[in-house]
C-alpha positions in Angstrom: -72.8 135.5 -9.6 -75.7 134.2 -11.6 -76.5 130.3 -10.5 -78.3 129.9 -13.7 -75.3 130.7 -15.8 -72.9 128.4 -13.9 -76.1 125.7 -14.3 -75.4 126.0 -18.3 -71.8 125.6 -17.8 -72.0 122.5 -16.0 -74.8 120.8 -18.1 -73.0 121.1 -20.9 -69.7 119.1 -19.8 -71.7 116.6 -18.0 -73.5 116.1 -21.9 -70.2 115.9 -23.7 -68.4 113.8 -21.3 -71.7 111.3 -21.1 -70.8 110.8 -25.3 -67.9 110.2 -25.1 -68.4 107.4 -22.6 -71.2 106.2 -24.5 -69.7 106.3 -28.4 -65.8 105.3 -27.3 -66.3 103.0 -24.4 -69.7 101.1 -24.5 -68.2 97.3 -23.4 -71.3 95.6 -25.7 -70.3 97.3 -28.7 -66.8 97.0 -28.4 -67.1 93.7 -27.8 -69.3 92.7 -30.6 -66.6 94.5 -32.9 -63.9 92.8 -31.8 -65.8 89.1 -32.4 -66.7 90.4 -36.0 -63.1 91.4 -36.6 -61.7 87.5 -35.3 -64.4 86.6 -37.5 -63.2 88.2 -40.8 -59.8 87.4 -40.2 -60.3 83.5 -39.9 -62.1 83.6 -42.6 -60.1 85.8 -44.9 -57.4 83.0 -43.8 -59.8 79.8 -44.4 -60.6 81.2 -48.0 -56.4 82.0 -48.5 -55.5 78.2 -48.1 -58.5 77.2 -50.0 -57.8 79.0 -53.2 -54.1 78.1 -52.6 -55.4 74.2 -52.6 -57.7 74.7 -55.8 -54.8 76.5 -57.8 -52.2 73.3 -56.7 -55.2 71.2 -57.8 -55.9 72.9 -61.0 -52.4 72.8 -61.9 -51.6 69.2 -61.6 -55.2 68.5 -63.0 -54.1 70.4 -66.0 -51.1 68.0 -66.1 -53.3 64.5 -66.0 -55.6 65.7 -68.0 -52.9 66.4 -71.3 -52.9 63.0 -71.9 -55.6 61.4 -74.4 -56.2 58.6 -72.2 -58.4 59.0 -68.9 -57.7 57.4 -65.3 -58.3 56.9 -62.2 -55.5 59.3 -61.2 -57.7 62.2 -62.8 -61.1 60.8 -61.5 -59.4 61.4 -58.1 -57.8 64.7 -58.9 -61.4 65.9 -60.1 -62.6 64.5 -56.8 -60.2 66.6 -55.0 -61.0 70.0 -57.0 -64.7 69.4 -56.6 -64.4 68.9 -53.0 -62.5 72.3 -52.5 -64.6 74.6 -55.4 -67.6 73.3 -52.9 -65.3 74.4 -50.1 -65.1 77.9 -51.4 -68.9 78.3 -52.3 -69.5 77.8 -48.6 -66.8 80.0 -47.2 -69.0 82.3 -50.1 -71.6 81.8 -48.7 -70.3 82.5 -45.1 -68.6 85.6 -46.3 -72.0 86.9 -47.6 -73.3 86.0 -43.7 -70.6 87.8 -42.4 -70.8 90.9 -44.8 -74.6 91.2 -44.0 -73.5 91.2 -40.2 -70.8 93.8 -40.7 -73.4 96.3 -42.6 -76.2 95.9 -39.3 -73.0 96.6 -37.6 -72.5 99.3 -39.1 -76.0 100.7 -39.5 -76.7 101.0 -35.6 -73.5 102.6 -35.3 -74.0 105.3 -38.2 -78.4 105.4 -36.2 -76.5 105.9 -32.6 -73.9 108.6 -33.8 -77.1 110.2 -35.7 -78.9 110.2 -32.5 -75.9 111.6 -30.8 -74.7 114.8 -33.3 -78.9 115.5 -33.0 -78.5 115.6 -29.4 -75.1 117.4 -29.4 -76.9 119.9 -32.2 -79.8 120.8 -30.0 -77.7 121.2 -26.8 -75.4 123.8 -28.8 -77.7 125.4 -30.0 -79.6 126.1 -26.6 -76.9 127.2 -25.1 -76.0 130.1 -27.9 -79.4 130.9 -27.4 -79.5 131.1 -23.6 -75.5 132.8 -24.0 -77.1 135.1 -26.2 -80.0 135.8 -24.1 -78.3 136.1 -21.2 -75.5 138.5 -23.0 -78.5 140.6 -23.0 -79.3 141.1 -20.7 -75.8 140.4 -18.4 -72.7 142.2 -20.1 -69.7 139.6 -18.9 -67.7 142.4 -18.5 -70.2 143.9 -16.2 -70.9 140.4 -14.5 -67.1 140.4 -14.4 -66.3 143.5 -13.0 -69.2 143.6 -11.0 -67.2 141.2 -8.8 -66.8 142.0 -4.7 -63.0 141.7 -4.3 -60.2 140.2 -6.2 -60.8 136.5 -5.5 -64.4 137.0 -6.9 -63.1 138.3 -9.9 -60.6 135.7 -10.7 -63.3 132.6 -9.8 -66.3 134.6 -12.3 -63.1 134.8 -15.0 -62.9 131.3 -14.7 -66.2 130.2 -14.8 -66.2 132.7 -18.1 -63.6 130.6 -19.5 -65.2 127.3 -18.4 -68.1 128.2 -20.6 -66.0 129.5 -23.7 -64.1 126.2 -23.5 -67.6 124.2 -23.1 -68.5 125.7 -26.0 -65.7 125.1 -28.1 -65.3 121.2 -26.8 -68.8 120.7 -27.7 -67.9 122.0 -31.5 -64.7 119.6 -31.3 -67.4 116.7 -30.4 -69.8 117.2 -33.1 -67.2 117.3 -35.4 -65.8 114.1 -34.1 -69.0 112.5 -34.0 -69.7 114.5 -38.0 -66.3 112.5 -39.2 -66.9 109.3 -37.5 -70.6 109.2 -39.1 -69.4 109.7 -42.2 -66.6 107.4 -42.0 -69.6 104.4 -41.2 -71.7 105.2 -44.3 -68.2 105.3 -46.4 -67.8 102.0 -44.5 -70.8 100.7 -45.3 -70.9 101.5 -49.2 -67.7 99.4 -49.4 -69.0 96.0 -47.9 -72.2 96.7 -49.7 -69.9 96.8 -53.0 -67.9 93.7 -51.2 -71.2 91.9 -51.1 -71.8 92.4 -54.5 -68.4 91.0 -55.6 -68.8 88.1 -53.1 -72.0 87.3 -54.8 -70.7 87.3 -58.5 -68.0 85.4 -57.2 -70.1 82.8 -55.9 -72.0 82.8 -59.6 -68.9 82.1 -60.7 -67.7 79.3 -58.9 -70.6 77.3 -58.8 -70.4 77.6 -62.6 -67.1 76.1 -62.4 -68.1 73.3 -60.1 -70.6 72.7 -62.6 -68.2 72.1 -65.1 -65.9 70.1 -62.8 -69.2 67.3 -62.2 -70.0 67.5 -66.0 -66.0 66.7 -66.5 -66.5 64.5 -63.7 -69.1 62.6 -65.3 -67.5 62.4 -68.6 -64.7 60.6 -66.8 -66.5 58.1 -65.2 -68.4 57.1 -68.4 -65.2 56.6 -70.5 -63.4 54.6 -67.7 -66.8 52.6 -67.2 -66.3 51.3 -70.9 -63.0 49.9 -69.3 -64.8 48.0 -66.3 -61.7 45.3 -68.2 -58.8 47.0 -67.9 -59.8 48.3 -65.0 -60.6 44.9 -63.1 -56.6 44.1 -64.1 -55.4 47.5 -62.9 -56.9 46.6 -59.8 -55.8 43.3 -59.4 -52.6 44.1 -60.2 -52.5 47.5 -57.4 -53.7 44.3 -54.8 -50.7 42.8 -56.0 -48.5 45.7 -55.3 -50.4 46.6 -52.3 -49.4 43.0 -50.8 -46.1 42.9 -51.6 -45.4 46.3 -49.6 -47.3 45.0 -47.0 -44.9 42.2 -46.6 -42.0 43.9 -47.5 -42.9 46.1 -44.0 -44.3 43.5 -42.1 -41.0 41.5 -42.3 -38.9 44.7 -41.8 -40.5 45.7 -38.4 -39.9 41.6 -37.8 -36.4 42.2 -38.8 -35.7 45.2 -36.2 -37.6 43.0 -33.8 -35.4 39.9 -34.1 -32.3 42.6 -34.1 -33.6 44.2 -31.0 -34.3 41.3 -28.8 -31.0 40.0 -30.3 -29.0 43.1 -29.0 -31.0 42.6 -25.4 -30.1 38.7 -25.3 -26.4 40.1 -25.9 -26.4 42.5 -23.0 -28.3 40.4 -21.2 -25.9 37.5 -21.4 -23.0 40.6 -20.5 -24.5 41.5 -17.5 -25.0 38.0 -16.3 -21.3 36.9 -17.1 -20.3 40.0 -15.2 -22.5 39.2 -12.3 -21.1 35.7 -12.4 -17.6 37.0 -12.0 -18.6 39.7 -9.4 -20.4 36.6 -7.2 -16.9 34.4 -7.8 -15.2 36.8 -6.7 -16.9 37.4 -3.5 -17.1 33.3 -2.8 -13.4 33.3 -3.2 -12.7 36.7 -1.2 -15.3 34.9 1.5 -13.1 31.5 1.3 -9.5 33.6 2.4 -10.9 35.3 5.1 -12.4 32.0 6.5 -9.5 30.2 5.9 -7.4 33.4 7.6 -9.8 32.7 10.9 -9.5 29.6 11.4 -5.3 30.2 10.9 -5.9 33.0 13.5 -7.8 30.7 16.2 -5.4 27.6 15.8 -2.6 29.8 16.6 -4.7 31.1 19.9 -4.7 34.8 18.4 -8.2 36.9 17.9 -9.5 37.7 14.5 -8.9 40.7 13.0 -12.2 42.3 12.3 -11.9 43.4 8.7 -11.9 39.1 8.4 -14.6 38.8 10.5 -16.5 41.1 8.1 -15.2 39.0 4.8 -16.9 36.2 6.3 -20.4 37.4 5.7 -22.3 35.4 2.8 -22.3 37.2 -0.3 -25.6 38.5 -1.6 -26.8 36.2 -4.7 -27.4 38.1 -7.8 -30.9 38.7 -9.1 -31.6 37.5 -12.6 -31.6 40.0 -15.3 -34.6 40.0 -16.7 -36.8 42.5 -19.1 -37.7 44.1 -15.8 -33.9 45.3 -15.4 -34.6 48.1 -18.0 -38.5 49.2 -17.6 -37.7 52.0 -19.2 -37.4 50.1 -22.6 -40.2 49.5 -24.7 -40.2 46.6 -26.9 -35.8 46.3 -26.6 -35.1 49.9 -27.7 -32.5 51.5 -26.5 -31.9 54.5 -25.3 -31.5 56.7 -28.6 -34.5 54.9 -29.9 -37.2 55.5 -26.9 -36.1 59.2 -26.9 -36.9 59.3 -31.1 -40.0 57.3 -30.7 -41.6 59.8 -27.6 -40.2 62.8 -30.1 -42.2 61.3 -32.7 -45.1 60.8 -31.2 -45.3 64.7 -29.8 -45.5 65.5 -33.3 -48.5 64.1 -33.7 -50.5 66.7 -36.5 -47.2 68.6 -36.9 -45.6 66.5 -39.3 -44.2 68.3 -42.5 -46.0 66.7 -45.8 -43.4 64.3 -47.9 -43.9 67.0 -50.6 -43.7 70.5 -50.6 -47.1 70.7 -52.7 -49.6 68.6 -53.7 -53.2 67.3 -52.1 -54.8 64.1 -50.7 -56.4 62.1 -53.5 -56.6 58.8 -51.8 -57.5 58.6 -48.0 -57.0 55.7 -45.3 -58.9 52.9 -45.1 -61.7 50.9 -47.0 -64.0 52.9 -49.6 -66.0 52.1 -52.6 -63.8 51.3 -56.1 -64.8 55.4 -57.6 -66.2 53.2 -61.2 -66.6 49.3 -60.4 -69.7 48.7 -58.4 -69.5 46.6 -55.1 -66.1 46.7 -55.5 -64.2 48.0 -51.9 -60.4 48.8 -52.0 -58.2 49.6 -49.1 -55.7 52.0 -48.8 -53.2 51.5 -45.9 -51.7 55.2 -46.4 -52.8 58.0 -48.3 -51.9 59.0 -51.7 -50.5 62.7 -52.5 -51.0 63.8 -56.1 -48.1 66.2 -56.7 -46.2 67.8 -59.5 -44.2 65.9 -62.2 -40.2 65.6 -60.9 -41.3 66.6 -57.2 -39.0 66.3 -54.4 -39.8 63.6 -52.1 -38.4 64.0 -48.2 -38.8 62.6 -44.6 -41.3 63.8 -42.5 -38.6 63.6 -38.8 -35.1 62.4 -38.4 -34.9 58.7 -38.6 -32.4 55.9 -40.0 -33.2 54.7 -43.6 -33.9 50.5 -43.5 -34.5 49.4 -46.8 -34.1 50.6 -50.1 -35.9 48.6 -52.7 -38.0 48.4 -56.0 -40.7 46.7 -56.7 -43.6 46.6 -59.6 -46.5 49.0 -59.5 -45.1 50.6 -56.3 -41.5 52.2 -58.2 -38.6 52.6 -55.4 -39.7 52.5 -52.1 -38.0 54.5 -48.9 -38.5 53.0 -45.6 -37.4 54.8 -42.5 -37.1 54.3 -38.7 -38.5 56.7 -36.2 -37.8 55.1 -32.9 -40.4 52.1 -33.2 -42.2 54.0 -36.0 -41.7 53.3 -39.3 -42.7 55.7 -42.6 -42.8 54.1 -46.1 -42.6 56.2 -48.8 -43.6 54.4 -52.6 -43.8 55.0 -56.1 -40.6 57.2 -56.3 -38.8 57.9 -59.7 -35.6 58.2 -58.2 -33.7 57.6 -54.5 -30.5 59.8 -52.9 -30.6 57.9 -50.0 -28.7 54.4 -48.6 -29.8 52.1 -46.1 -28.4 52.8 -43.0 -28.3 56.5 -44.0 -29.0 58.7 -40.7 -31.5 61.8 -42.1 -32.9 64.5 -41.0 -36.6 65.9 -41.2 -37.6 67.4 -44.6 -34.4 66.1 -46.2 -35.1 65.2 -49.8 -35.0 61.3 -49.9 -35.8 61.2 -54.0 -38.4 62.2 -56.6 -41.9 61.2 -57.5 -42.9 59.5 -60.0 -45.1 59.6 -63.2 -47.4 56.5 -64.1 -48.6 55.9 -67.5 -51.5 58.0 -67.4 -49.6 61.6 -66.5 -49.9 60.8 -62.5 -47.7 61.9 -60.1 -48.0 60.7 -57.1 -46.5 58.8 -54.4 -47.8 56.3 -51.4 -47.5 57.8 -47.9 -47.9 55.4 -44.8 -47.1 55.3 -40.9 -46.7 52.3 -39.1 -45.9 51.5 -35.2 -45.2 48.2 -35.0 -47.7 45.9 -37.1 -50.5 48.7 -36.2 -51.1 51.2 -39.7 -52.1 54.5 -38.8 -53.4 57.2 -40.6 -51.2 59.6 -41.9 -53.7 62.7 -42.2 -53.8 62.7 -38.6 -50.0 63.2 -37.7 -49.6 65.7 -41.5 -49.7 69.1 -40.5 -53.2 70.7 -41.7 -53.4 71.9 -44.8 
């Protein structure tokens, strides 16, 4: 048996086994792949929900903008839209990083498997040259049947067909290696074209955002001619503003006074029925001393079940706020339960309308035209669609129904000791008292003046406002 033959056979699967560890299994490549590939998808995801924003915005800018007369409505939409298309140049501009990532990616792979089908090349073709020389010099039949005995035979057989099957694995490899190659350059072309698309696209969309500022601009220079009108707009949104204010403020006062009201009530119950339970006691006490002494005059022994009467009854404690700890601020049961509920939804709220985008945030901020002018907004305002559905964000019980200038209808509804006001709705469905549930329609939006459809959004616990984009589920 020639060592030097056997030698070949081995080298050659050690080789092909070696690349297949190295081009299938390397844990640094693999790795970075599979953080590219979370990379694209939240991407591809962030750019999804940002077109989907742009498109709701473009649609109901479309809508303010068909009327003759500008406002502040479409100032804010414009806002909004330039906002997002600024959005999407930077995801643009992040896909292009990305893209440029993915083609290094893919260049070392296509320079490694290069490297490999070289090495796998030159390996095959030394061993058909050292098969070859070898055949020449060895027949295999005659190194076959040159064997000893019958065992010898069958091992040189298989180390014949160890070497055939070498052979032919190593063909299988470079082929693999041939396809996979290939399929990296076809991989590359493509994001190279994807980058080229990315980039027009970006063209594209700072063009539009372009044309957004100039609209902007124009805008802001025809309401400036208006600093008037707009002064008494203003004045009269304070107005409004107020009035809701103290419309809520005596509400929550309301549910207060009803609250502590219902505690007082049971508390006075539970103290009449201690009252009774301590009579009671006093006059059971009084029989069984008066049954003693009857016992002991007559010169008989006490029964024992008197002798236990006899003890003083315990006093009752006072029921106090300390009876119920479990109470916050007199709710009942029912009510603590929907107030903890509530607050677990914190960032999973369902938006009041199905579609639509911020175009007033919380709190204080510059007047968008009148210089050193500040307004505060104690909710957000969501531009929608003309006629959309307005509906509650969790289950609660509706507490007031009412109407009042600049602010339309206005929905106010319990969530435990949370409170949501909804304001500046065409239309209500619901009744005070009304039990609803979450994302039941509660009415429609309305439409100001100007085009503007858009309703008032707020959260209150207690007499604290709180910001509604932080308990909205992210759009």
């Amino acid at each position: 048996m020639n060592p030097k033959f056997l030698h070949t056979a081995y080298t050659v699967h050690w080789s092909v086994n070696i690349l297949i560890l190295f081009c299938c299994l390397c844990p640094i490549t693999l790795v970075l792949a599979q953080q590219t590939v979370r990379d694209r998808q939240v991407l591809e995801k962030e750019k999804k929900q940002n077109l989907e924003k742009m498109t709701q915005i473009r649609t109901i800018l479309k809508q303010t903008a068909s009327e003759k007369q500008a406002g502040l409505g479409q100032l804010k939409a414009l806002d909004q839209q330039i906002q997002t298309q600024s959005q999407q140049i930077g995801l643009l501009n992040k896909d292009l990083r990305l893209t440029e990532s993915e083609i290094s990616e893919l260049r070392q792979a296509s320079t490694t498997l290069t490297k490999d089908l070289n090495k796998l090349r030159a390996e095959y073709g030394s061993m058909v040259y050292a098969a070859d020389k070898r055949r020449q010099q060895v027949n295999p039949l005659g190194f076959l049947f040159a064997a000893d005995n019958f065992n010898q035979l069958v091992a040189r057989y298989r180390y014949l067909r160890q070497y055939s099957d070498a052979r032919q694995s190593q063909v299988r490899q470079m082929n693999n290696v041939k396809t996979m190659l290939q399929g990296k350059q076809q991989a590359t072309q493509r994001k190279r074209q994807e980058q080229k698309n990315t980039i027009g696209a970006k063209i594209d969309e700072t063009k539009n955002l372009e044309t957004l500022k100039t609209a902007k601009n124009q805008v802001v220079k025809e309401l400036s001619q208006k600093e008037t009108e707009l002064k008494t707009e203003l004045a009269e949104s304070r107005r409004a503003v107020g009035q809701l204010e103290a419309l809520i403020k005596r509400l929550i006062l309301r549910e207060a006074k009803e609250r502590a009201d219902r505690e007082a009530r049971e508390r006075a119950e539970r103290d009449r029925i201690a009252r009774l339970e301590t009579a009671r006691k006093v006059a059971e006490r009084k029989r069984a001393e008066e049954a003693i002494a009857a016992a002991e005059k007559a010169g008989e022994k006490p029964a024992p079940t008197d002798v236990a009467k006899v003890e003083r009854p315990t006093e009752p404690e006072p029921t106090t706020k300390k009876t119920d700890e479990r109470r916050n601020n007199n709710l009942n049961d029912e009510e603590t339960a929907l107030a903890s509920s509530f607050t677990n939804s914190r960032a999973h709220l369902p938006w009041p309308v199905t579609k639509g985008f911020i175009s007033d945030h919380f709190g204080r901020k510059a007047h968008p035209v009148l210089k050193g002018i500040f307004v505060e907004n104690q909710g957000i305002d969501i531009q929608t669609n003309a006629g959309e559905g307005v509906r509650s964000v969790y289950d609660g019980i509706v507490q007031d129904v009412t109407s009042m200038p600049g602010m339309n209808n206005v929905v106010a509804i319990q969530h435990g000791d949370y409170f949501t006001v909804y304001a500046k709705l065409r239309s209500v469905s619901v009744r005070i008292g009304q039990r609803v549930k979450a994302r039941e329609s509660i009415g429609t939006v309305a439409t100001d003046k100007n085009g503007v459809s858009e309703i008032q959004f707020q959260i209150w616990k207690e007499f604290t406002k709180l910001n509604p984009e932080s308990w909205l589920n992210p759009r």
